[in-house]
N, C-alpha and C positions, 0 to 999 in steps of 0.2 A: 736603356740602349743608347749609345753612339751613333753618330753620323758614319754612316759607311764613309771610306776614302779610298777610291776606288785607283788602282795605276793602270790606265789603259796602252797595251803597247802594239801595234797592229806591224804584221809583214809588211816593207816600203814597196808598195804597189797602189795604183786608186782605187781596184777592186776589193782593198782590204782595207784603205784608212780611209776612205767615204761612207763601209757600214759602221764600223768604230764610232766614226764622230757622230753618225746618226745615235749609235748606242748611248755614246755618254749625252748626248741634249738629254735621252730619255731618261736615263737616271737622273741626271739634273731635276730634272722636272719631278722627279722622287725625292728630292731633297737630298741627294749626294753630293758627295766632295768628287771632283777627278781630277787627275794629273795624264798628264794627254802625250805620251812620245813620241812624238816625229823625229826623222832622219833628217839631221843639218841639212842636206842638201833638197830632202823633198820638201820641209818645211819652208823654205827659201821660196823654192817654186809657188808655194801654197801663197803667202805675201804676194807674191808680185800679181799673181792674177784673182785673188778675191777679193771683195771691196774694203775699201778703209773701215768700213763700219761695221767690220764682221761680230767686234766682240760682243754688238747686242744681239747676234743671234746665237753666239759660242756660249756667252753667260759668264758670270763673274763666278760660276762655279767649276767651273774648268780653266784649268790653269796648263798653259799649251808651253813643253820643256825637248829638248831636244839632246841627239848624241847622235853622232857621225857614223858615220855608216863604216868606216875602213877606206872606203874609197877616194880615188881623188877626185877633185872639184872635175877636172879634165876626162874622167873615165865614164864611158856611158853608162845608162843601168838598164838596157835593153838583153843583155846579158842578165838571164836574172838566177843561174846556176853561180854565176862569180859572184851579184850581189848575196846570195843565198851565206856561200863558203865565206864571203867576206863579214857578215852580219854577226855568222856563229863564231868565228875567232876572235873577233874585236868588241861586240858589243857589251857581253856579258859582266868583263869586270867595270867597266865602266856603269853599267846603270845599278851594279851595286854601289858605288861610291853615290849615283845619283838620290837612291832612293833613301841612302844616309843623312844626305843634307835636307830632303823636301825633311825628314823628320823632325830633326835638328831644326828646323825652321819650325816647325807645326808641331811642337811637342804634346799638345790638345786632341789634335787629329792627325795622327801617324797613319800611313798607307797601311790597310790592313787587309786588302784583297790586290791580287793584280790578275787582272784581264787580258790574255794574248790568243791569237790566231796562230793559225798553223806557221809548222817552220820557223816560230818562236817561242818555240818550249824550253829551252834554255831558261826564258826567263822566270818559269817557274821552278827551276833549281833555282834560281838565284833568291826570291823568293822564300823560297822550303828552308833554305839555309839560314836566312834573318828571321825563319818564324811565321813566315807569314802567309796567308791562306790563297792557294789559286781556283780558276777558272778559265775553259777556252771557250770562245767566240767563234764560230764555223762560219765564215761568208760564204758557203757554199751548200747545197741542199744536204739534209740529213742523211741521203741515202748515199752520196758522197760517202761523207765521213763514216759510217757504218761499214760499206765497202772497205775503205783504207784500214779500219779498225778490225775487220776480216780477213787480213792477208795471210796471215799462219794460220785459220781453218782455209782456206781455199787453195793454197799450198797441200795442207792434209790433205786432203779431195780430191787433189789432181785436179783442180781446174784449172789454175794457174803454177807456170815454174819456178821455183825455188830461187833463183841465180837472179833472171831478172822480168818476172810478177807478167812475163808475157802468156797470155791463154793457153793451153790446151784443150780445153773444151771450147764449145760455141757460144754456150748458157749457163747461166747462172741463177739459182733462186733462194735468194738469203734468208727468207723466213718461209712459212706454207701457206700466209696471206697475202704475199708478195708476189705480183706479176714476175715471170722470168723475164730476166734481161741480159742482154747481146753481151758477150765480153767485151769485144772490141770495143765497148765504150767504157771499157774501167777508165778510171780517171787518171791510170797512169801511162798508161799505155799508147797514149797521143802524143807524144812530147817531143817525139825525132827521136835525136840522134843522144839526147835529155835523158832517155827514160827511165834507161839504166841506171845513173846518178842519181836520179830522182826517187827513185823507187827505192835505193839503196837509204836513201835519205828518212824516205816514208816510213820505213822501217822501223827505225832506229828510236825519229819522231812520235811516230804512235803509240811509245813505251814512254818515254817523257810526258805525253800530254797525260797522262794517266793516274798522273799527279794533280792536274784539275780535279778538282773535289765535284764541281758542273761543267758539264758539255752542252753550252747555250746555241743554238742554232737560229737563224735568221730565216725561219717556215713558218707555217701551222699545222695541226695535229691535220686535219683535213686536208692537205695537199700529199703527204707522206704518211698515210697513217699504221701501214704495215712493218715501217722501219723503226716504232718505238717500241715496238715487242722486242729487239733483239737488245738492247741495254738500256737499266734503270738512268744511265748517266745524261742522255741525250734529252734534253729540254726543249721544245721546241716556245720562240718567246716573239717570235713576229707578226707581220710583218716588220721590222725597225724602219720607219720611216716618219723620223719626227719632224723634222722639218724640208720644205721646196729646197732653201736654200742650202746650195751645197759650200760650205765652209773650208772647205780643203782639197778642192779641186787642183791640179796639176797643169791646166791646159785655161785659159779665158774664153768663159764662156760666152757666148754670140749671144746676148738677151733679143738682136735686129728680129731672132727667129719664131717668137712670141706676137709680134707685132705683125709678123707675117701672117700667121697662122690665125690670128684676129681677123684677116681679109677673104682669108677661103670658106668656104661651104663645108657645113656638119660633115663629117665622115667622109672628107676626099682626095687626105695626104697620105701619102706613103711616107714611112716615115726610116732611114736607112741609117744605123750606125755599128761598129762592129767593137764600141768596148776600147778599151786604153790600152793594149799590146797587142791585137790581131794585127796581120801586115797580108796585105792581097796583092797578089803577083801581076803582073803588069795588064797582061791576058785578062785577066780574069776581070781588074778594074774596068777594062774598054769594055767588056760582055756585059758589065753591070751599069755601065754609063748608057750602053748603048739600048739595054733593057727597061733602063726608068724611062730611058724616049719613045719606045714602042709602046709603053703603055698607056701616053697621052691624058696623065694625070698630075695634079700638081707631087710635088714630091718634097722632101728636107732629107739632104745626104749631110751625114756627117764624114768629113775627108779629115782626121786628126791632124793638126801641125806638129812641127817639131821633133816627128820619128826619123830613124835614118833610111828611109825608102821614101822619100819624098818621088824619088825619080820613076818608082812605079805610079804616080798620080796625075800620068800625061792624058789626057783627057782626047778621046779621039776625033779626027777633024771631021769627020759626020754626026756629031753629038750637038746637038740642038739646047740642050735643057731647061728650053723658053718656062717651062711651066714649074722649075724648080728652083729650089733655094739649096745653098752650099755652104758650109760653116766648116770651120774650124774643130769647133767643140761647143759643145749646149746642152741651157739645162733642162736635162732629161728626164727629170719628174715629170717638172710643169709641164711639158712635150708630151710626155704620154698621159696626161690629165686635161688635154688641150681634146675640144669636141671637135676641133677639125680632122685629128689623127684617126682611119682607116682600118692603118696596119700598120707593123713592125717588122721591117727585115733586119735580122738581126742574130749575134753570134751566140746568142743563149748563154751568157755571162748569167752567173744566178743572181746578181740586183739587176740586172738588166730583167733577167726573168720575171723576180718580186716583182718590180715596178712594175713592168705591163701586166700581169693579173692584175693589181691595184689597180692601174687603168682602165680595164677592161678591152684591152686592145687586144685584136689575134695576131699570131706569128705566123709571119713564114722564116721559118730557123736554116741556118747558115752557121755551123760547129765551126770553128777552128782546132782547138784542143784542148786537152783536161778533161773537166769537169761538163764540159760543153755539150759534147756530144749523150751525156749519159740525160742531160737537163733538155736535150733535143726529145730525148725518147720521153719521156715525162709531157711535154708538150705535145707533144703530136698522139702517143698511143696510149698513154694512161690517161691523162686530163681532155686531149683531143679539145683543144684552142688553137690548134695550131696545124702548117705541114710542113712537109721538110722540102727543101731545093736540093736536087738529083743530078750531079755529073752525069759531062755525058763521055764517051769510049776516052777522051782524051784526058779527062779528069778536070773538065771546067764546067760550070755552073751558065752553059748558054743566055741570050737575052730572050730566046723563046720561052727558056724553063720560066725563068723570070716572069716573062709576060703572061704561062698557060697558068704558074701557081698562083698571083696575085688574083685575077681575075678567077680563078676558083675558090680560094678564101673569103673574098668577099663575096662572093655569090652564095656563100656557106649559110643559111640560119644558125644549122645546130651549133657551129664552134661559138657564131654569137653568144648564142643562148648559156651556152657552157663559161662561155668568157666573162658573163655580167654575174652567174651561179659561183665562179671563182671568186671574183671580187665580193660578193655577197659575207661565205666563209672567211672571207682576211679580214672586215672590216668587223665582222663579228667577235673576231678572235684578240682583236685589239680594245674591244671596248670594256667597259668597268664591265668584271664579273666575267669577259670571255675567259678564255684556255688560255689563250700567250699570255693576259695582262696579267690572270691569277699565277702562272708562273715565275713572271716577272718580278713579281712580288714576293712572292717564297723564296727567290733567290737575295733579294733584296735584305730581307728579313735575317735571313742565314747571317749575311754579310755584317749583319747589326750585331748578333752574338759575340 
């Protein structure tokens, strides 16, 4: 057998190339080769704000290579429909020419798998066409993917419309051991004015990924376990969480926030952040500033730099926040592995999810869109770690809701009890001989052949 030489290529987003690089340490640490592609311009960002010393935790077995995204230096990527159209016209012939040269260089160990996330399947035509074997990576829950991998039977069904994948029914139930769930939280269906594009997009996608030979998911068999009846293809190989340090973050992270959290009392932070693209309306910011004051506990808000809605981050002149800390951006492992953390307010991002089961932290969940809202239901009414924050007639999240859900979550045993039972199953599922790691492994092994 060969050393696997794996070409990992993740959608330019942090929700997609933070579980990646989590992936490849872990194959690392299996004795593979990777070749790692970042986007010119997100890679850039990655340098400027992670430490000079990152490649003792990246490893001399991944070799970090890059191709421009289309865009220009000057265009924002908050747009991520333009980044999406721009990615699939421009990138493709390019990372064939790349993956000629890594050969040409490495004639011993020629890339012989490549690894991509959604919305770049593409790259496994490119791929198929040199020969060579794929796999997709899902950063998002397997019941996700299954859903989007269902859109021509739920069409059949009439549960959803043809044109553009908007509900007609209310419910849905994808297997007979699967809780029924809300349409309204298909994953495409959040998206605005998006959806249509998106969906049209999904479509298209879900035929391409199907050329991955594995569909690796970032779960375990016990968080989702009704959604691997419906395809052999879906692997569940999680938690992926090989290392604290995050190697490719987008934003510099506040470590001040660690050193904080050293100074408070077991279990008395709230802990607030909503993920690398959420954007909260000006309203809704002052309800939320004016809610972590009501509840007279220390708190850590993450308020992202660098978006272009800065000007929704005016902070109201009755906000005190004596007892809270305010960042930038932070790392969110260590934070929710941190015994002072409480709880999690938070937008149900699926690593944001991972992680806090890992921590054993509860939610109180706050959807944005996508995938969000479906990962809310999963927390709150399957797993029940968690509750949801309820608009009120006007469609904002009051600093009452705020203050009556915090103070019932933590007065909650069961969701504790459930929350430490979650963690229990992931930590299982990772170790020599669980479910993910034996996975893990089988695909690994594949990849040797």
């Amino acid at each position: 057998m060969t050393i696997p030489h794996f070409l990992v290529i993740p959608y330019p987003i942090q929700g997609m190339v933070n579980p990646f690089m989590q992936f490849s340490l872990v194959l690392a640490k299996h004795g593979c080769k990777i070749t790692f592609v970042n986007t010119e311009f997100n890679h850039n960002r990655a340098q400027k704000t992670t430490s000079s010393d990152q490649d003792k935790f990246i490893g001399s077995q991944i070799k970090m290579v890059t191709l421009p995204d289309g865009l220009s230096p000057q265009d924002g990527r908050t747009d991520q429909i333009k980044v999406l159209l721009s990615v699939k016209s421009s990138m493709p012939s390019q990372l064939h020419k790349l993956i000629q040269h890594v050969n040409a260089v490495d004639l011993d160990n020629k890339i012989n798998c490549i690894v991509v996330s959604i919305n770049m399947g593409w790259a496994l035509e490119v791929g198929c066409k040199l020969g060579i074997k794929g796999a997709v990576l899902f950063a998002s829950s397997a019941t996700s993917m299954a859903l989007c991998d269902s859109i021509q039977r739920l069409i059949d069904e009439g549960i959803i419309e043809s044109q553009n994948g908007l509900p007609i029914k209310k419910q849905v139930q994808l297997s007979p051991n699967m809780a029924t769930m809300d349409t309204s939280n298909l994953p495409w269906c959040n998206l605005g004015e998006n959806s249509k594009i998106y969906f049209d997009h999904l479509v298209q996608e879900l035929q391409i990924l199907k050329l991955g030979e594995w569909w690796l998911c970032n779960t375990i068999y016990d968080l989702e376990p009704g959604v691997f009846s419906l395809s052999q293809k879906l692997l569940p190989i999680g938690p992926i969480l090989a290392s604290d340090n995050n190697t490719s973050s987008f934003w510099q992270e506040d470590a001040t926030c660690l050193e904080w959290l050293d100074q408070q009392a077991s279990q008395s932070v709230i802990y607030v952040s909503f993920g690398s693209l959420a954007v909260i309306e000006a309203n809704q910011f002052k309800e939320l500033a004016l809610g972590l004051d009501l509840l007279n506990m220390p708190f850590l808000w993450v308020v992202r730099s660098g978006n272009n809605n800065n000007e929704n981050h005016a902070y109201p002149d009755e906000f005190h926040g004596k007892k809270g800390k305010i960042v930038a951006w932070a790392p969110q492992k260590k934070i929710l592995n941190h015994p002072a953390i409480a709880c999690f307010i938070s937008h149900c991002g699926w690593n944001s999810t991972i992680e806090g089961v890992c921590g054993v932290v509860p939610f109180l969940c706050w959807p944005f869109f996508s995938d969000q809202l479906l990962n809310k239901w999963y927390i709150c009414d399957v797993w029940k770690v968690g509750l949801g924050l309820d608009k009120d007639e006007i469609g904002v999240i009051s600093r009452r809701e705020i203050q009556n859900k915090v103070e019932q979550l933590l007065g909650s045993e069961d969701i504790k009890a459930m929350s430490l039972k979650l963690k229990e199953m992931a930590i299982n599922n990772v170790q020599e001989g669980g479910q993910s790691s034996e996975n893990l492994k089988n695909f690994i092994n594949w990849a040797k052949k």
